[in-house]
C-alpha positions in Angstrom: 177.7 103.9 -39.3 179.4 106.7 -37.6 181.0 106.9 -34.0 181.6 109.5 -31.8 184.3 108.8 -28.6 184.1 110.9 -25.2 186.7 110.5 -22.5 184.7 110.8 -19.3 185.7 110.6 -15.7 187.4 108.0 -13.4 188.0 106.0 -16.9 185.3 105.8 -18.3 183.9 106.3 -22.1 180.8 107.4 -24.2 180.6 106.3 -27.4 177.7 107.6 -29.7 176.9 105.2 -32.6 175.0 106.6 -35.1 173.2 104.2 -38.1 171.8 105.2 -41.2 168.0 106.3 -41.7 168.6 103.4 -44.5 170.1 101.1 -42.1 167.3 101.3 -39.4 164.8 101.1 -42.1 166.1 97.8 -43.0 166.0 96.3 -39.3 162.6 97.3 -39.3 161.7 94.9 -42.2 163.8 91.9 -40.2 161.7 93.0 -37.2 158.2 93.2 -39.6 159.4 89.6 -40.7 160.3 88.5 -37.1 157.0 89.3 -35.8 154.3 89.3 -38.7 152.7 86.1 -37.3 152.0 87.4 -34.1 149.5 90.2 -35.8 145.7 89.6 -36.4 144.0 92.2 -39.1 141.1 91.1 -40.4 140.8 90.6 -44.2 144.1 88.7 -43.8 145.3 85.5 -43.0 147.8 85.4 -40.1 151.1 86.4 -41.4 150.0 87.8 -44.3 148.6 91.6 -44.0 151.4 93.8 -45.1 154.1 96.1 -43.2 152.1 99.3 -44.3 148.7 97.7 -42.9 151.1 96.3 -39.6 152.1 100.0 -39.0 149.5 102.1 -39.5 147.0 99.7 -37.5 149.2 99.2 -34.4 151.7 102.2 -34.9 155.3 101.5 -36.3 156.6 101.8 -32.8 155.6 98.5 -32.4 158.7 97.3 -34.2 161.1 99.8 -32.8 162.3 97.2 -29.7 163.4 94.7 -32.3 164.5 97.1 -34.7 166.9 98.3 -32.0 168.3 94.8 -31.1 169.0 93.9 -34.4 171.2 97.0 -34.7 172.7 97.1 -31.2 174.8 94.0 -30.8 176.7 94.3 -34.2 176.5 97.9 -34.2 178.5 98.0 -31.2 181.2 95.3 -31.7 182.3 97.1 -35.3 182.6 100.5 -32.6 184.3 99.0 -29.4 186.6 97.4 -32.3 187.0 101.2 -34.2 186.9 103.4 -30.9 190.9 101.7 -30.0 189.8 101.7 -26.2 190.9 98.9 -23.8 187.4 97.8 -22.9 187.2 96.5 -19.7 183.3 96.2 -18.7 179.6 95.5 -20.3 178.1 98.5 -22.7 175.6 100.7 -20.8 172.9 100.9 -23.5 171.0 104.5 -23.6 169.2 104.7 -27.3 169.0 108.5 -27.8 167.1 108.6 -31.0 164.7 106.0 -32.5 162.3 107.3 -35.6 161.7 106.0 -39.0 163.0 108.1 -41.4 165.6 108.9 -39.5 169.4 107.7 -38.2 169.0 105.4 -35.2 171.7 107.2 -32.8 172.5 105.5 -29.1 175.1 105.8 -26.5 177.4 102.7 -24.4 179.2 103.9 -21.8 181.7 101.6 -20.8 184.6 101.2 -18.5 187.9 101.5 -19.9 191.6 99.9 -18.7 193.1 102.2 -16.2 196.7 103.4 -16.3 198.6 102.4 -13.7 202.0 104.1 -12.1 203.9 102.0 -10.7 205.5 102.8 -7.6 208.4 100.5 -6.1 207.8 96.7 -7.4 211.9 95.6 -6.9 213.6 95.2 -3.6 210.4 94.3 -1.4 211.2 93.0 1.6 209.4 89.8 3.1 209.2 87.8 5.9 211.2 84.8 5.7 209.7 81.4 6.6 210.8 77.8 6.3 208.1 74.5 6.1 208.5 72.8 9.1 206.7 70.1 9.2 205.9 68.1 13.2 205.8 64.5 14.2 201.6 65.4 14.5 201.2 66.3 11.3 202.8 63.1 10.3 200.8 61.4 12.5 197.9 62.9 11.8 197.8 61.8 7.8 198.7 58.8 8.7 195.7 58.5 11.1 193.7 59.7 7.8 195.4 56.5 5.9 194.5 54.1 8.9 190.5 55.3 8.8 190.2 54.8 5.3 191.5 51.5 5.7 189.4 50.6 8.7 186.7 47.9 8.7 183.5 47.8 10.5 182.9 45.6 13.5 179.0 45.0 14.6 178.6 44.7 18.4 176.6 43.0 19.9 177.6 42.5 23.2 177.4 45.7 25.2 175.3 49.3 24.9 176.3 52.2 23.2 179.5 53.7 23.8 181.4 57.2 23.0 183.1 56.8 19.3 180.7 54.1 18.6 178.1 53.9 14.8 174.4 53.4 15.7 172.0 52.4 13.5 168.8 53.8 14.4 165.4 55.1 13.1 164.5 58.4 14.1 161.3 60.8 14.0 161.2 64.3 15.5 158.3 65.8 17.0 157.6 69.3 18.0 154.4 70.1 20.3 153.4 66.1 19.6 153.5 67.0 15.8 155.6 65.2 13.3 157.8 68.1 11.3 159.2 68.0 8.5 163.0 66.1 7.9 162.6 64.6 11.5 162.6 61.5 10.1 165.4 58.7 9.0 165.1 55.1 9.0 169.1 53.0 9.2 170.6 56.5 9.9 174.5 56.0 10.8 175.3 58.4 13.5 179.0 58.3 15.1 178.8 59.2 18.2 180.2 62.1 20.1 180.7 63.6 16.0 177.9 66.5 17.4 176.3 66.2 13.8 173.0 66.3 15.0 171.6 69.0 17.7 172.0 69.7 21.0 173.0 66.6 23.2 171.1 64.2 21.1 173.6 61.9 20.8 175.0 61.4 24.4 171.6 60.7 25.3 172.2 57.4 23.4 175.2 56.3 25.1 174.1 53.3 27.6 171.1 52.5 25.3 171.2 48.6 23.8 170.3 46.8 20.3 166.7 47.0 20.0 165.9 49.8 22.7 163.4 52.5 21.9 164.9 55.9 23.3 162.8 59.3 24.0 165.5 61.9 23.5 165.0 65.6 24.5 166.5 68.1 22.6 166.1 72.3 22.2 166.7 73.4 18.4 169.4 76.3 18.6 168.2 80.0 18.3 169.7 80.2 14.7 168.1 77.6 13.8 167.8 77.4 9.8 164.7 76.2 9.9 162.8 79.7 11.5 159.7 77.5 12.6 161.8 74.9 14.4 164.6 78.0 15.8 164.5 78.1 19.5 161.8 75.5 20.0 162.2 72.1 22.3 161.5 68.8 20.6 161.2 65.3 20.8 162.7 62.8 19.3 161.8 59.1 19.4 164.5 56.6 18.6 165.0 52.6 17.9 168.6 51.4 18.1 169.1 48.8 15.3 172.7 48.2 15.2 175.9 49.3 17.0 179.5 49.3 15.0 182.6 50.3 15.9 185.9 50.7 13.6 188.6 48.7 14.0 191.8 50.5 12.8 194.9 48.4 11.0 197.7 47.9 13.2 200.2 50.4 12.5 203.6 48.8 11.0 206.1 47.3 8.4 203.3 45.7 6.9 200.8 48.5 7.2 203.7 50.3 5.0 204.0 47.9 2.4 199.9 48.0 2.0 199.6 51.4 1.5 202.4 52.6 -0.2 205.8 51.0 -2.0 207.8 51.1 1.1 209.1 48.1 3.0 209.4 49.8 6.5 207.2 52.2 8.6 210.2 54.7 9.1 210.4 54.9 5.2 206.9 55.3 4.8 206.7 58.2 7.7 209.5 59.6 6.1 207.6 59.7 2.4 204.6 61.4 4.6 207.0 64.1 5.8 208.4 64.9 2.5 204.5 65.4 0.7 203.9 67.4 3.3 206.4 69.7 3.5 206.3 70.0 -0.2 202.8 71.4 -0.1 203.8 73.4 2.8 206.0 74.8 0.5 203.7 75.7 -2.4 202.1 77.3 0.2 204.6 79.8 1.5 205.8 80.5 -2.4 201.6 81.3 -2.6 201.6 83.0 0.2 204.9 85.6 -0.7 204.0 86.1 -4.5 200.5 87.3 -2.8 202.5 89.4 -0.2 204.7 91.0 -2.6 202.0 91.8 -5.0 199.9 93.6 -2.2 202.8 95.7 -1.5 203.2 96.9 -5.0 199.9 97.2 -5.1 199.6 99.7 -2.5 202.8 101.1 -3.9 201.1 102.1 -7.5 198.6 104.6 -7.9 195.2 103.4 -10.1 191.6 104.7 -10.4 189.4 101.2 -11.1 186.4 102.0 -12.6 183.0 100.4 -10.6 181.8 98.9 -13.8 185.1 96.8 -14.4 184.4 95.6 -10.4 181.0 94.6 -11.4 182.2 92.9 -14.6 184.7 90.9 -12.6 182.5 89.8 -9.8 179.7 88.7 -12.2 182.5 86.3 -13.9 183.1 85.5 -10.5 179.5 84.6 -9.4 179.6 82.7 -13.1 182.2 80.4 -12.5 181.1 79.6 -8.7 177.5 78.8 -10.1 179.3 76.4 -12.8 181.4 75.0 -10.6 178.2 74.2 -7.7 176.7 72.6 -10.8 179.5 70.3 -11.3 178.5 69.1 -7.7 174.8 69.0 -8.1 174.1 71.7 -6.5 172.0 75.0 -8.0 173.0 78.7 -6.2 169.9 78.4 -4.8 170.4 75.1 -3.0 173.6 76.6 -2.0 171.9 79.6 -0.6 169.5 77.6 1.4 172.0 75.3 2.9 174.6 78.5 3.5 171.5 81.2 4.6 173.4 83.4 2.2 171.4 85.3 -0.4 172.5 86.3 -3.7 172.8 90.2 -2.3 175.1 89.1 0.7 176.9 86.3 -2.0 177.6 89.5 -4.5 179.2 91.3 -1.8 181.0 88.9 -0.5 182.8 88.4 -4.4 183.9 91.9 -3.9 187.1 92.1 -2.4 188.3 89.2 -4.3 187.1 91.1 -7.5 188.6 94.0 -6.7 192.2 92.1 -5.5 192.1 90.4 -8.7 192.2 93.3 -11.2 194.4 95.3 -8.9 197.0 92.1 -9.3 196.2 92.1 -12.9 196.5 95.7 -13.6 200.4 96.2 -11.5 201.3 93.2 -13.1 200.4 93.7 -16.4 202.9 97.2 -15.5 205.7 95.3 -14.3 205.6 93.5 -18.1 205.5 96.7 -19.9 208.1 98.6 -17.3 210.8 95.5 -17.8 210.0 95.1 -21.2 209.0 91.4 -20.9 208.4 89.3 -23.3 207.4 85.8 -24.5 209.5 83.8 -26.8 208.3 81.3 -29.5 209.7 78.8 -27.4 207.5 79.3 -24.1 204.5 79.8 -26.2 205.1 76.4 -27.6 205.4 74.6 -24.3 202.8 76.3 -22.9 200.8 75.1 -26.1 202.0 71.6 -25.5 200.9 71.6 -21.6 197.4 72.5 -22.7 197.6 69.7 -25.3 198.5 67.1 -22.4 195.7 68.2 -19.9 193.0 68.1 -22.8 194.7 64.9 -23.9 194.9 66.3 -27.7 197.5 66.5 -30.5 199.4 70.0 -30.2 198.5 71.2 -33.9 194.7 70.2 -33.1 195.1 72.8 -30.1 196.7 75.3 -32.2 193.8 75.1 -34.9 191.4 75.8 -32.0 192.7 78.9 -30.4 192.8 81.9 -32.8 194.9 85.0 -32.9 192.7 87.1 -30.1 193.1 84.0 -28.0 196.9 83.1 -28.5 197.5 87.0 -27.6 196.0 86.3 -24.6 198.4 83.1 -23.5 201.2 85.0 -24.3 199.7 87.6 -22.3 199.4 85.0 -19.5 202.5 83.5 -19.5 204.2 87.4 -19.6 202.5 88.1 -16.2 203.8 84.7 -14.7 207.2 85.8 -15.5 206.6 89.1 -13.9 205.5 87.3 -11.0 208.8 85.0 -10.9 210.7 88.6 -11.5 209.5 90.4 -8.8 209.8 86.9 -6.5 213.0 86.9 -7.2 214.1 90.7 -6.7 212.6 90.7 -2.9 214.7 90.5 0.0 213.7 88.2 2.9 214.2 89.0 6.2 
């Protein structure tokens, strides 16, 4: 195999791979053998008429798609690996030659790491903020803590009221026809929570256990449904039940149920402190990402579009996995969203694009200060990953090879740049 390297504009690369006449010869007997079954000749059983037959009934062309694939992948790899670049997108696939008899010659244009000059990364100045945390933020977990240790009350005494659960059945109708969803049978509704359309649920308030309720409601213009947007509808209701939720009464012993304090104080005070030290995390979020902004529009890079693309795919990738984790396909997502995969793609771009930037001046600031990672901080990095995947250390060490380890140290080298140029700024 031979290899041919261009430097093209706004970094990006040609390679041209060339393989041997012998080599493409071979990968058209793996793609004879691949496919031999698939070819009727009569005089032969299936599988059986020969290459020469194969090709001179059908044309050897036939094979050439397979031939190709079965160079391609590895043929590539070996040059990415020989060409020294800094690969940074997916291979752009052009096959300029493709004979028998002949070298099999194509072209991948890729994207390749831009270079990045650095502009001023110490000394930036910042806004300085403190996490102050309010008596209503208190207040307001703790009002979390008292719902989730509610109980339900049934009523039976009085109508529906603001605030209250009804238990009802339900079935929409639009022009006296049932549609389709506009129906629930034991359906807990809260109300005054506005879950469901229009007014519907104040038109419940006054009704009693039992009642059967005509409620008149207009679907919204934006409707997600398109057939039901915009149209008026009727909805015909049976109260079942009617619950309320009766809240614990907030004090000492409240405290000592929910949480290892004796008093309320201490246990307000325990509130305050989780909160302000998430508020906290925030705000040290918050200035690495305003620091890093500024240097970014400090340095000087050209990105290349195909390293954006590559980025927002991964991105799409692990938003799909993590949907999946939930239940939910991208397309279910899509539906319940009215996003489409154009708009979703689109909407992954800034991110992408924020994220290599990051990456890149980072990665700068490493090289620039000559950072490095010791033995040491690999090992308890190694040893952090060993607790979260609840594994013996040397078991994680035999997992991750050399490519891989590169890439913690690589890691763990940016984080320091990160706590470096954190703590160069100057707050004001």
């Amino acid at each position: 195999m031979s290899l041919q390297v261009e430097k093209l504009e706004k970094n990006m690369a040609k390679l041209t791979i060339e393989a041997s006449a012998e080599e493409f010869d071979k990968a058209i007997q793996k793609a004879f053998q691949k496919n031999k079954n698939k070819f009727n000749v009569q005089g032969f059983r299936k599988g059986k008429a020969p290459q020469a037959i194969i090709e001179k009934m059908y044309g050897v062309e036939v094979l050439y798609e397979d031939a190709a694939n079965e160079i391609i992948p590895e043929a590539y790899e070996k040059a990415a690996l020989d060409s020294e670049l800094e690969i940074v997108s997916r291979p752009e696939i052009d096959v300029v030659q493709i004979e028998k008899g002949k070298p099999f010659i194509f072209t991948a244009e890729v994207a390749v790491k831009p270079e990045v000059t650095l502009g001023k990364y110490k000394g930036i100045k910042v806004e300085k903020k403190e996490a102050n945390v309010t008596d209503e933020e208190v207040m307001a977990s703790i009002e979390k803590e008292l719902e989730q240790n509610s109980r339900m009350l049934t009523i039976d005494d009085r109508p529906v009221q603001m605030d209250d659960i009804a238990i009802i059945d339900f079935e929409g109708f639009v022009d006296d026809v049932p549609f389709e969803g506009g129906k629930g049978e034991n359906y807990s509704l809260t109300i005054g929570s506005h879950s469901f359309i229009d007014n519907f649920e104040e038109q419940l308030i006054g009704k009693s256990i039992g009642e059967e309720v005509d409620v008149n409601v207009t679907f919204p213009e934006e409707y997600q449904a398109e057939e039901l947007a915009g149209k008026p509808a009727l909805f015909k209701v049976k109260i079942n039940e009617i619950k309320v939720k009766e809240l614990p009464k907030l004090d000492d012993d409240f405290a000592q149920d929910v949480s290892e304090f004796d008093t309320l104080d201490e246990y307000k005070e325990s509130i305050k402190a989780k909160i302000k030290e998430g508020k906290e995390k925030e705000l040290k979020t918050e200035k690495e990402n305003e620091i890093v902004d500024k240097i970014i529009e400090n340095a000087t890079m050209d990105i290349p579009e195909p390293m954006i693309e590559t980025q927002v795919r991964q991105m799409a990738d692990d938003f799909a996995q993590r949907m999946q984790y939930q239940g939910l396909s991208l397309e279910q997502y899509f539906q319940f969203t009215g996003m489409d995969a154009q708009k979703f793609i689109e909407s992954l771009r800034p991110q992408a694009l924020k994220r290599i930037q990051s990456r890149l001046v980072l990665e700068a600031i490493v090289k620039a200060e000559n950072i490095e990672v010791s033995e040491e901080e690999l090992e308890k990095e190694l040893s952090e990953m060993a607790t979260m995947y609840k594994m013996e250390i040397e078991k994680v060490k035999e997992m991750i090879g050399d490519k891989e380890t590169e890439q913690i140290k690589t890691d763990i080298a940016v984080q320091k740049a990160v706590d470096f140029i954190v703590e160069s700024a100057k707050e004001a």
